[in-house]
C-alpha positions as CSV (number, residue, x, y, z in Angstrom):
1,X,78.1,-102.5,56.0
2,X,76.7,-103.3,52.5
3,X,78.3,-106.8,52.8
4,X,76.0,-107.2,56.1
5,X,73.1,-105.2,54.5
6,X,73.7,-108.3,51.4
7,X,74.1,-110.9,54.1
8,X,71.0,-110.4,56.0
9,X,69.0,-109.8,52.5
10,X,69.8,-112.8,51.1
11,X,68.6,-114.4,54.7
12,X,65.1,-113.1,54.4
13,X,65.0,-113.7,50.8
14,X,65.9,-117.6,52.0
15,X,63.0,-117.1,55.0
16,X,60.5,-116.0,52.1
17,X,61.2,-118.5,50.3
18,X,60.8,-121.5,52.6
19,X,57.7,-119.7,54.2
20,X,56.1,-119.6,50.6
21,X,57.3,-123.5,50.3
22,X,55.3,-124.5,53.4
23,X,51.9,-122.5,52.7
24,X,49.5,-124.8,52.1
25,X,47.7,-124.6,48.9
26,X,43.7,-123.5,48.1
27,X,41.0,-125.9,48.9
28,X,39.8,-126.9,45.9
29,X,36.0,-127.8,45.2
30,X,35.4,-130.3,43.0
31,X,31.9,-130.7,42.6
32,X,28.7,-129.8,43.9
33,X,25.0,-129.4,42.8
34,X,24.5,-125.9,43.7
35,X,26.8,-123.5,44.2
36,X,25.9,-119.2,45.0
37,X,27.0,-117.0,47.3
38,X,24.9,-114.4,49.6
39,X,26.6,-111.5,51.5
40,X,23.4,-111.2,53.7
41,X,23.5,-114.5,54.9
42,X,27.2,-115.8,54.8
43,X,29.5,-113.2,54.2
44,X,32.4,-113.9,51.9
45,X,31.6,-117.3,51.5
46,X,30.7,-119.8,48.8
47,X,27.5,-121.8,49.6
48,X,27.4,-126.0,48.9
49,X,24.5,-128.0,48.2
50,X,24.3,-131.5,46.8
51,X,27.0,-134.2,46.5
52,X,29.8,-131.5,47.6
53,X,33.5,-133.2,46.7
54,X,36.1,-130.9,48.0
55,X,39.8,-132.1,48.9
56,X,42.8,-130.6,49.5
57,X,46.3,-132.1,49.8
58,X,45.4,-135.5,50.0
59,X,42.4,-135.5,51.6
60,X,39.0,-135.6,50.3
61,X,35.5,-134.6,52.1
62,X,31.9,-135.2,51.2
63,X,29.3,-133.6,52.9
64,X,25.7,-132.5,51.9
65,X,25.9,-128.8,52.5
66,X,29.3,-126.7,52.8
67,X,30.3,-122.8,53.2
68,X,34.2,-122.2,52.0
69,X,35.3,-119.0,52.7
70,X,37.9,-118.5,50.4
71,X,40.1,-115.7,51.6
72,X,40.9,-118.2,55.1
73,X,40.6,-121.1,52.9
74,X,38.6,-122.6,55.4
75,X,35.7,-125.2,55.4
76,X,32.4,-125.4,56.9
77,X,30.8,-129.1,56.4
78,X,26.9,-130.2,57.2
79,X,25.0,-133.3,56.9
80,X,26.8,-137.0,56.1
81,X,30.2,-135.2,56.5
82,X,33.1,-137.7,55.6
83,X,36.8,-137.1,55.2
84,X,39.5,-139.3,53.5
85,X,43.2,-139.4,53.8
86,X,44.2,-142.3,51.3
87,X,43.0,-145.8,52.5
88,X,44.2,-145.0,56.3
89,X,41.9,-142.8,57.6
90,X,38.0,-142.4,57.1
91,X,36.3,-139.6,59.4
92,X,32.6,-139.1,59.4
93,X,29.9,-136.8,61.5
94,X,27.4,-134.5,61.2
95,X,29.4,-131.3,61.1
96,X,33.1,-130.7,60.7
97,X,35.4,-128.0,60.0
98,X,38.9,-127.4,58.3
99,X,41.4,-125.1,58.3
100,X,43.9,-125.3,55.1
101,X,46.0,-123.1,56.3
102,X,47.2,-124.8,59.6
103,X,45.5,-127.8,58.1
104,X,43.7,-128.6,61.3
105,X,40.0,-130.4,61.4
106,X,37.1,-130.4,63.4
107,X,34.4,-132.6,63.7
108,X,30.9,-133.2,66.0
109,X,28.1,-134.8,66.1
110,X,28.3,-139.2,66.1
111,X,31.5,-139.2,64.9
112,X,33.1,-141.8,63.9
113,X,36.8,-142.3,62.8
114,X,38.2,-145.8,61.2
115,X,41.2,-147.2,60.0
116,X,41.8,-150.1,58.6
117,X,42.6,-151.6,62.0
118,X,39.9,-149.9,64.4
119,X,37.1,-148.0,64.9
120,X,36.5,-145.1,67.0
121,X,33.1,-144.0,68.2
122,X,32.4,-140.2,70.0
123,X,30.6,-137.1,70.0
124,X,33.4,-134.5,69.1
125,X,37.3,-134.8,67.7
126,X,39.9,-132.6,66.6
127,X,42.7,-133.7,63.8
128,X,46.1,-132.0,63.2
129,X,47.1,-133.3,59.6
130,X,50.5,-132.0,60.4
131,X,51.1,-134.2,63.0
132,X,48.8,-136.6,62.0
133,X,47.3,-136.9,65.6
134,X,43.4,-136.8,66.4
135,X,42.3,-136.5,70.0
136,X,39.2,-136.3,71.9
137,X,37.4,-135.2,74.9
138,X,34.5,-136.7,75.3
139,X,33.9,-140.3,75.9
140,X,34.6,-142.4,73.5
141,X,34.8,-145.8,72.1
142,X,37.3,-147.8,69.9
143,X,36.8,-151.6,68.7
144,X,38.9,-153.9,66.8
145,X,38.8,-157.6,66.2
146,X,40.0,-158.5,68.9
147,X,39.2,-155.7,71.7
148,X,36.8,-153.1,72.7
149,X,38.3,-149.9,74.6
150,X,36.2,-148.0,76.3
151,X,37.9,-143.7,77.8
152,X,36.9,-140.8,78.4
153,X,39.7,-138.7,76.2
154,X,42.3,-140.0,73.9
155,X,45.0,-139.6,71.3
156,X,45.6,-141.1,68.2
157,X,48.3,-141.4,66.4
158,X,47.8,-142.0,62.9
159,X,51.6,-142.6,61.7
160,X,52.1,-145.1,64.7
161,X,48.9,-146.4,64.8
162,X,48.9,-146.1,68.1
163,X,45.8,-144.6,70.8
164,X,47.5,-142.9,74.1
165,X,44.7,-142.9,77.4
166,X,45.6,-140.3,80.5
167,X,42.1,-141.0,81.9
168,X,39.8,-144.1,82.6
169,X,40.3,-146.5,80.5
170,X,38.9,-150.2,80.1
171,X,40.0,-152.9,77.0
172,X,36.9,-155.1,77.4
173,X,38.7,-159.3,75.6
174,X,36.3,-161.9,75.9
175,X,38.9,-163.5,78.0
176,X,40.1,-160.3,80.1
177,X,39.5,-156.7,81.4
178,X,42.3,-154.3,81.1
179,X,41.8,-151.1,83.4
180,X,44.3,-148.0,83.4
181,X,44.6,-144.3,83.6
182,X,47.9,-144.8,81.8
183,X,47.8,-146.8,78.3
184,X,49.0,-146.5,74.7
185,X,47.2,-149.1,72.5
186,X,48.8,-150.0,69.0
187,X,46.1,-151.2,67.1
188,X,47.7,-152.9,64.3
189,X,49.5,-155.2,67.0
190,X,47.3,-155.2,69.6
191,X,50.3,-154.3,72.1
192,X,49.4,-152.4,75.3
193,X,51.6,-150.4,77.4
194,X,50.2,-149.7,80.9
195,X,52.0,-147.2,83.7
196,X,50.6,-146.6,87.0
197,X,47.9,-148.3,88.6
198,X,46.6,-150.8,86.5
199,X,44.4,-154.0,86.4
200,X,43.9,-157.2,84.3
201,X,40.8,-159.6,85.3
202,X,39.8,-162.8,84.1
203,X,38.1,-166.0,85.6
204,X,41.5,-167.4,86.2
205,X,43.1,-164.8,88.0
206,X,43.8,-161.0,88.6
207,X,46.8,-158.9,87.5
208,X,47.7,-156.1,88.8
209,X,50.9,-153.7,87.5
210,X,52.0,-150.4,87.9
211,X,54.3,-150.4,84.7
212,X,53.9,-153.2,81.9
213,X,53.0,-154.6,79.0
214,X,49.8,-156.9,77.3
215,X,50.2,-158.3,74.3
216,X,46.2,-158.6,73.1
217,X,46.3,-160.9,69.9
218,X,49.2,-163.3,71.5
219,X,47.7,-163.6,75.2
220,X,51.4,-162.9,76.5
221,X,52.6,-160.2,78.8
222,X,55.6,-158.9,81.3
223,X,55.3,-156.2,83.8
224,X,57.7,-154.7,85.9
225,X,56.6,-152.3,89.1
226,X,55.1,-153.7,91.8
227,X,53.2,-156.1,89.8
228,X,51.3,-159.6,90.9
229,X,49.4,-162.4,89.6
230,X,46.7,-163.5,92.2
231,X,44.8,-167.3,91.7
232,X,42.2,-168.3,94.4
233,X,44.6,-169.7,96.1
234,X,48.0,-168.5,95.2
235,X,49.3,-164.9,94.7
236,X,52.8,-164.8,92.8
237,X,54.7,-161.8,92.7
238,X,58.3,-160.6,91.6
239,X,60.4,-157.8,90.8
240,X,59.8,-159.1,87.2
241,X,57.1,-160.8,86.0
242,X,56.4,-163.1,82.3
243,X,52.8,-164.5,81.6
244,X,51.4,-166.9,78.9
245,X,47.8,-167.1,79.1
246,X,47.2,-169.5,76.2
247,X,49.6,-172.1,78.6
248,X,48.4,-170.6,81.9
249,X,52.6,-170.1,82.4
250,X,54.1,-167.3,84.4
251,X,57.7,-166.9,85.6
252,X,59.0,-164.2,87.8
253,X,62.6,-162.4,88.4
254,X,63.7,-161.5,91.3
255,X,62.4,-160.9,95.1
256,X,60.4,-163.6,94.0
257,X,57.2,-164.2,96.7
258,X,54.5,-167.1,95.9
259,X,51.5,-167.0,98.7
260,X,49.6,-170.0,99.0
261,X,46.8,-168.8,100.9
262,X,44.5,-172.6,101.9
263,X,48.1,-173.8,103.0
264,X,49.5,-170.6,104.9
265,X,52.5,-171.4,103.0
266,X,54.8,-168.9,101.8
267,X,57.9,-169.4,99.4
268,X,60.3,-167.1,98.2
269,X,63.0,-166.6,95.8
270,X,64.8,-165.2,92.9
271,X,63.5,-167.0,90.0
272,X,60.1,-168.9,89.8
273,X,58.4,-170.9,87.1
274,X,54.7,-171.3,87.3
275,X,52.3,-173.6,84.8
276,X,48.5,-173.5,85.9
277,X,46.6,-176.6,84.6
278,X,42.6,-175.6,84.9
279,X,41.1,-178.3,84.1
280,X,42.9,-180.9,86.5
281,X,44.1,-178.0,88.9
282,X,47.7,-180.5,88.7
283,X,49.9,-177.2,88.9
284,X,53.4,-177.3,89.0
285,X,56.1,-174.8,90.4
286,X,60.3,-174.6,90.2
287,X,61.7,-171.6,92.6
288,X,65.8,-170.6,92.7
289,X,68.3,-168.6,93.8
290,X,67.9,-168.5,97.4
291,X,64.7,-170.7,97.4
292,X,62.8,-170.8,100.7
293,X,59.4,-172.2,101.3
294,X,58.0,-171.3,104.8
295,X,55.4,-172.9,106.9
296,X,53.3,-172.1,109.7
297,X,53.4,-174.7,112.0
298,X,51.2,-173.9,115.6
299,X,52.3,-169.9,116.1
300,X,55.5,-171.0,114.9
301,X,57.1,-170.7,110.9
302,X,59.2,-174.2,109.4
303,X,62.0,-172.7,106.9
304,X,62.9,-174.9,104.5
305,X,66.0,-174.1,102.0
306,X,67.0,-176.0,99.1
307,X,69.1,-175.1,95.6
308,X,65.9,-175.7,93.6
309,X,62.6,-176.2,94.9
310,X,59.7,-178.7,93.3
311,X,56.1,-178.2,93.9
312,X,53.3,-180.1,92.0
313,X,49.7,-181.4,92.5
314,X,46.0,-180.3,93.4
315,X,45.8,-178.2,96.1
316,X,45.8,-180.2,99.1
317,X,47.4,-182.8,97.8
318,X,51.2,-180.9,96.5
319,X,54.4,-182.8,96.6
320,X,57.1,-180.5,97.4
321,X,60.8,-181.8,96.9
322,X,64.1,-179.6,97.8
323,X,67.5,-180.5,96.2
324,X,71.3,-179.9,96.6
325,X,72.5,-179.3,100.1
326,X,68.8,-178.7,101.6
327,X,68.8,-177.3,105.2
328,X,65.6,-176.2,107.4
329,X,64.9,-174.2,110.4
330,X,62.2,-174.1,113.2
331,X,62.7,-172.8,116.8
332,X,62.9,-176.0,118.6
333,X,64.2,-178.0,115.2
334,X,66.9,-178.0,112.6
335,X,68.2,-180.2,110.0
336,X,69.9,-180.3,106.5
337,X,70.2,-183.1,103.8
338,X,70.7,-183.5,100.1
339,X,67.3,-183.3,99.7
340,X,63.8,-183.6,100.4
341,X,60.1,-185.2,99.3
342,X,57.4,-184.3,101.2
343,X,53.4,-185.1,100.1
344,X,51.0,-183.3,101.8
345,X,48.4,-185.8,100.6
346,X,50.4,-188.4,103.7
347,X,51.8,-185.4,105.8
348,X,55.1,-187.6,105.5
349,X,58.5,-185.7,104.6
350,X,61.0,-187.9,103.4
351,X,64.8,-186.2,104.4
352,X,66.8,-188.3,101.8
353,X,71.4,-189.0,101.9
354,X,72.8,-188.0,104.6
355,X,70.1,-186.6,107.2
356,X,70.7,-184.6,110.6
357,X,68.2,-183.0,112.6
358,X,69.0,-181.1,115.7
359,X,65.6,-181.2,117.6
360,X,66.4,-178.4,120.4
361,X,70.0,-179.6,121.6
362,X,70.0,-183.4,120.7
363,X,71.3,-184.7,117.6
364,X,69.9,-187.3,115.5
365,X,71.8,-188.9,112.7
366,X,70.5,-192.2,110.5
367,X,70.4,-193.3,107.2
368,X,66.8,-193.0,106.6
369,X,64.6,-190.1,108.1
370,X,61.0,-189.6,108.0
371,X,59.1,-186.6,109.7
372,X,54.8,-187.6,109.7
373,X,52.5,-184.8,110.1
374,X,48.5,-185.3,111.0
375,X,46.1,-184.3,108.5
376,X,43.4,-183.2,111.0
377,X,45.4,-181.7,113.7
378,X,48.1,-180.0,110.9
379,X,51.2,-180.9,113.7
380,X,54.0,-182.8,114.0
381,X,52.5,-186.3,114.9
382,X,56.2,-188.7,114.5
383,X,59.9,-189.1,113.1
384,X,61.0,-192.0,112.0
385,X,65.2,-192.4,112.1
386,X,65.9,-195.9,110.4
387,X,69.5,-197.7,110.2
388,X,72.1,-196.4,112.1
389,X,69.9,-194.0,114.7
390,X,72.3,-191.9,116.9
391,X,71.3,-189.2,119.2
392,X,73.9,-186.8,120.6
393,X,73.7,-184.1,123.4
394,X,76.2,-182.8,125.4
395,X,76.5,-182.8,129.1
396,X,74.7,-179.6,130.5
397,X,77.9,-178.9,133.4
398,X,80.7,-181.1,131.7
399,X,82.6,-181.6,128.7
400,X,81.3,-185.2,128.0
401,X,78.2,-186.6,125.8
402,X,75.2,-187.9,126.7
403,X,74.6,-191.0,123.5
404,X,72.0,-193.7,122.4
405,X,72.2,-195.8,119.3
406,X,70.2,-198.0,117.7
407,X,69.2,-199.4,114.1
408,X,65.6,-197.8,114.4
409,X,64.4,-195.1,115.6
410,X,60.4,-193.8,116.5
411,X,59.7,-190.4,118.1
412,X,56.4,-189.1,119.0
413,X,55.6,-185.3,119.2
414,X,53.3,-183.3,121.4
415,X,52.0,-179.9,120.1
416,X,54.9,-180.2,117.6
417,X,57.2,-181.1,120.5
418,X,59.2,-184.6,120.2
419,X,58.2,-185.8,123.9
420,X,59.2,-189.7,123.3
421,X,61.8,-191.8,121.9
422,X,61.6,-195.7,121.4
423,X,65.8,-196.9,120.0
424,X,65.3,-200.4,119.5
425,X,66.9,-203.3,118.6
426,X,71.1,-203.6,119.9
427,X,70.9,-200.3,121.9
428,X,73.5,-198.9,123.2
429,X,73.6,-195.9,126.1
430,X,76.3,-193.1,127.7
431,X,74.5,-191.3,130.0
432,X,75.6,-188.8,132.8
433,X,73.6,-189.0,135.5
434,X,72.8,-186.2,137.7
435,X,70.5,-185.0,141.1
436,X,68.6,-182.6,141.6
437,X,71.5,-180.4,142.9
438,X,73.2,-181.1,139.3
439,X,75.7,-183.6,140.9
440,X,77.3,-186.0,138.7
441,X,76.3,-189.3,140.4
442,X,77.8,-191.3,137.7
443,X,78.2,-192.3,133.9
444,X,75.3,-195.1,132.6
445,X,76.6,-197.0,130.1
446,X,75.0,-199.9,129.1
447,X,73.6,-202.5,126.0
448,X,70.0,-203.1,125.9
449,X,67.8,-204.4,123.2
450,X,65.6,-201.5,123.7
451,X,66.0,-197.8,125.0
452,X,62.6,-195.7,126.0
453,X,63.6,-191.6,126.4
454,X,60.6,-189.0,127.8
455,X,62.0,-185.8,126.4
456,X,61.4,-182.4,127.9
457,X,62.9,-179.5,125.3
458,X,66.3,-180.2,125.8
459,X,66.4,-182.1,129.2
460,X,66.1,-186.1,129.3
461,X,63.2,-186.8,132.1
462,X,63.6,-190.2,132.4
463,X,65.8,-193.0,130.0
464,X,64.6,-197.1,130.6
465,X,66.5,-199.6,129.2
466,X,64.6,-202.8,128.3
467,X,65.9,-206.2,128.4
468,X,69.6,-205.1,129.1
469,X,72.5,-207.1,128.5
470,X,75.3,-205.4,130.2
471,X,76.4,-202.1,131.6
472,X,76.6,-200.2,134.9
473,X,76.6,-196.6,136.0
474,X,80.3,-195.9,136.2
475,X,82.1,-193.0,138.9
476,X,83.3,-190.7,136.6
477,X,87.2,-191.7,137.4
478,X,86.6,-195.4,136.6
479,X,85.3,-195.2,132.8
480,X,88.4,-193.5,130.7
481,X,88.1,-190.9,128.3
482,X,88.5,-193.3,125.2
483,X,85.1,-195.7,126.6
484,X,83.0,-192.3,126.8
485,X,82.1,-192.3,123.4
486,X,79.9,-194.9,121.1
487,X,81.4,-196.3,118.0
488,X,80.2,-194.2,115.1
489,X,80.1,-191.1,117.4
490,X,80.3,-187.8,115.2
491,X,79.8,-184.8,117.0
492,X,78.7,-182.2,114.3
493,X,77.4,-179.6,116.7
494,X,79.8,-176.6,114.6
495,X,76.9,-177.2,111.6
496,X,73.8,-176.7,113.5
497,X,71.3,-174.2,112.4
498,X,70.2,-172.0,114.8
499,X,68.3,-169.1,112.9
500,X,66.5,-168.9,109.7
501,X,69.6,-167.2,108.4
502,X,71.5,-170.0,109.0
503,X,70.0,-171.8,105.9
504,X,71.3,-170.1,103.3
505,X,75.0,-170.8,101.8
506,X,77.5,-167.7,101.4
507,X,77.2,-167.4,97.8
508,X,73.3,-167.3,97.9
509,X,73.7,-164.4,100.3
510,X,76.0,-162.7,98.4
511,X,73.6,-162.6,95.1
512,X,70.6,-161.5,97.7
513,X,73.0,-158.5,98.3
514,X,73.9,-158.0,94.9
515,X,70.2,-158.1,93.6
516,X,68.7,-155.7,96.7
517,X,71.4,-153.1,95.6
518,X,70.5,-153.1,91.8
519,X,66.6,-152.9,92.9
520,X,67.3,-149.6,94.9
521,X,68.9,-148.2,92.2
522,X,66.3,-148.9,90.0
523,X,63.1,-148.1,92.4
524,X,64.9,-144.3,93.3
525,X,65.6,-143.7,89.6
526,X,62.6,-141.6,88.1
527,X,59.7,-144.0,87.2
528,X,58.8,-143.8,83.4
529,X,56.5,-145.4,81.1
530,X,58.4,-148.7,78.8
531,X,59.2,-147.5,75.5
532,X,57.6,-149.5,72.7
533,X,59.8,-152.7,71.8
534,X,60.9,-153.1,68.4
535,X,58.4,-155.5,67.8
536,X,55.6,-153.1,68.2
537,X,57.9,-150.3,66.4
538,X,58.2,-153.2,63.5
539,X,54.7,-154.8,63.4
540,X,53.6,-153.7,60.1
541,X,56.9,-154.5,58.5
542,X,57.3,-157.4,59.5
543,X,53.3,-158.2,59.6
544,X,52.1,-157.1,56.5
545,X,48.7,-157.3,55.3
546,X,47.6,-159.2,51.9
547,X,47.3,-156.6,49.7
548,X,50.8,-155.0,50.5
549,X,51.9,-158.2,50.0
550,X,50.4,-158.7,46.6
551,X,51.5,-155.1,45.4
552,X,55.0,-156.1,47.1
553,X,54.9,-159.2,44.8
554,X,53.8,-157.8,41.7
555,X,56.9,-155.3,42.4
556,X,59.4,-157.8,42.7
557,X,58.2,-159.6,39.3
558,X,58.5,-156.2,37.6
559,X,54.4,-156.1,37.3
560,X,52.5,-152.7,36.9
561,X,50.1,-152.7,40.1
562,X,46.3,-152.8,39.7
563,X,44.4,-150.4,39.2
564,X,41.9,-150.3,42.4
């Protein structure tokens, strides 16, 4: 028992000890004009006049008038009140308070509170000294060099130099607007960090974000939920999203959508690149990873697919190229090549090595292949299939091929149709020719000089040969199997596409899949504000400002510091 009786002595004696550590010591006043006390009119007080000094642990305040109760060492301040905490904190109002025994101030009355970074502007504050934290209720407004910030609360933090919003909100840049219910502001970087529903506005463009970041002395940025960039004519937005507004450059990461709105043109991806030229409106875009750029063509959508995706120029007059393996997709058209140039500026699309285009069940092959649009109609107006044309179909009711080759090809569309063919120059035909009732009446198979074909979707109204040379319409028991095919035929029927899925390779898939998983981990994980990077954690170290890094100097060369 006594050893338990010692044990818990010596552990209030320990309590006692600390608690006597951490009471804060008696204001002290340190000058005044008058000084007098009267019971009848402030109890227990000592009454200011003139030029009061007081401080207490660090901080100094000046006021014109003062009543410091002593016994609650606590502070009553009137008229021109100002309090100092070093060279990092200047506080001035009409009235104030302080408590140095929880060390905890209060001020009203046009306050104002600087630093050596900002300035903050409202009618009432409180300041813990403890936690070195001042916040306010009523509106208020902060300025820097760069920024003016305009709420209705606020926080500051003094050790992080740092201003925390969870109400209206507006940074006012000469370039921008920043709005927010959500925002911590450092004010020695400049760095804002904005969750929920926020906005950015300029001339050039609007922002919008519901978690991100603003850098406001560097003009750069990243935002993460839900986030776009909108133009006047283009809207880019992304899982993940970088902007530069000094060079007008975004990129963005991941379920990647661009939306060009005077072209009803839609592309999509994984990874985009983005620079904005204003002056010249020349813009220039690279999309990735599962690249597509769709169309709207009539009431109908043109898929295009390509590794890596090219789009430059004014608006109204881009050049869009496609590269590696490049494959597209429209309900009565198909085709792939290596790659592809089209300029909007000619409405000509060039489909460069190795071309095939499947235009509802007919295949066309050739070394060169040109699709021409109309500028005032926006449709399909012509193909052009030069060197080596072939067209392929098969035989609706047999196992056999209907052919016609050429060295040039020139197709003309109806309402984005291909309704005529013109083969010229040593044709060549295999045609199975049917009645009405679907009855093979025999095999054409001829050499012209020139081949005219009216089209109807997939079925061959009429076929005229011009100038022919030879041929005849064969039963089919009198041409062998070996004669019913032209030289050069290559039936690649096995590679057609025939859906917009079709377009993408395996391995593109496969990282769609992969990326759509991570994002609904990420979206059903709680949603929380970004932490502060360690460049914002960092700024002053690695920033710092001349005088720290005179005194850090004079350090280093073993000189006493100046006297200020």
């Amino acid at each position: 028992m006594r050893k338990l009786l010692f044990y818990i002595g010596c552990c209030l004696l320990t309590i006692n000890l600390v608690t006597a550590q951490k009471k804060s010591s008696t204001i002290n006043v340190e000058y005044s004009d008058f000084a007098d006390r009267n019971q009848d009119e402030i109890p227990d007080a000592l009454l200011l006049r003139g030029n009061v000094r007081i401080s207490h642990e660090g901080v100094v305040f000046t006021c014109n008038k003062a009543y410091f109760f002593e016994k609650e060492n606590y502070l009553k301040a009137f008229g021109d009140v100002q309090m100092v905490q070093g060279d990092t904190l200047f506080l001035n109002s009409k009235y104030a308070e302080y408590n140095g025994e929880i060390k905890q101030a209060y001020a009203t009355g046009n306050v104002v509170m600087r630093s050596p970074e900002s300035r903050l502007v409202t009618d009432t504050i409180n300041f813990d000294r403890n936690t070195q934290e001042a916040f306010y209720n009523t509106y208020g407004t902060i300025t820097n060099r760069e920024n003016t910030l305009k709420s209705k609360s606020g926080r500051y933090y003094a050790n992080e130099k740092k201003f925390r919003f969870l109400t209206a909100v507006t940074i006012t840049n000469p370039k921008y607007t920043i709005k927010s219910n959500h925002l911590d502001y450092y004010t020695n970087s400049g760095h804002s960090y904005l969750f929920g529903p926020s906005t950015i506005t300029s001339k050039e463009n609007f922002i919008y974000t519901e978690k991100g970041f603003y850098d406001t002395k560097k003009n750069l940025a990243y935002f993460k939920r839900k986030s776009y960039i909108k133009y006047k004519d283009r809207r880019i937005e992304g899982d993940s999203l970088y902007y530069d507004r000094n060079r007008e450059y975004a990129s963005a990461t991941n379920n990647v959508k661009i939306t060009d709105s005077i072209n009803k043109g839609l592309i999509k991806g994984h990874y985009a690149e983005i620079y904005r030229n204003l002056k010249t409106q020349k813009d220039s875009m690279m999309i990735t990873k599962r690249a597509v750029a769709i169309t709207l063509v009539e009431n109908d959508s043109m898929y295009v697919h390509g590794k890596k995706m090219i789009i430059t120029g004014k608006p109204g007059e881009r050049i869009v190229r496609a590269f590696n393996n490049v494959r597209f997709y429209k309900t009565d058209m198909s085709g792939k090549c290596d790659s592809i140039h089209s300029d909007q500026k000619t409405n000509l699309t060039k489909l460069i090595k190795n071309p095939i285009l499947w235009n509802y069940e007919n295949q066309m092959t050739g070394d060169v292949m040109h699709l021409i649009g109309n500028n005032k109609t926006e449709k399909l107006d012509s193909l052009k299939v030069l060197n080596n044309a072939f067209i392929i179909s098969k035989d609706t009711l047999s196992t056999g091929y209907n052919q016609v080759k050429g060295q040039n090809l020139y197709g003309k569309f109806e309402d984005n149709k291909l309704r005529e063919v013109d083969i010229i120059k040593n044709t060549e035909v295999i045609y199975y020719m049917r009645n009405d009732q679907q009855e093979l009446i025999g095999i054409n198979k001829s050499v012209s000089s020139k081949i005219n074909m009216v089209l109807d979707k997939n079925t061959i109204e009429t076929i005229t040969n011009f100038n022919q040379i030879d041929g005849d319409i064969y039963p089919e028991k009198d041409l062998p199997e070996n004669a019913r095919k032209l030289r050069g035929f290559i039936w690649r029927g096995d590679e057609r596409i025939k859906s917009k899925d079709d377009i993408f390779p395996v391995e593109e898939n496969e990282l769609d899949a992969k990326i759509q998983t991570e994002r609904k981990a990420e979206m059903d994980q709680d949603n929380k504000p970004l932490l502060p990077s360690k460049e914002t954690l960092d700024y002053d170290k690695n920033n710092p400002n001349p005088r720290a890094k005179a005194a850090k100097k004079e350090k280093e060369n073993g000189a006493k510091p100046k006297v200020q």
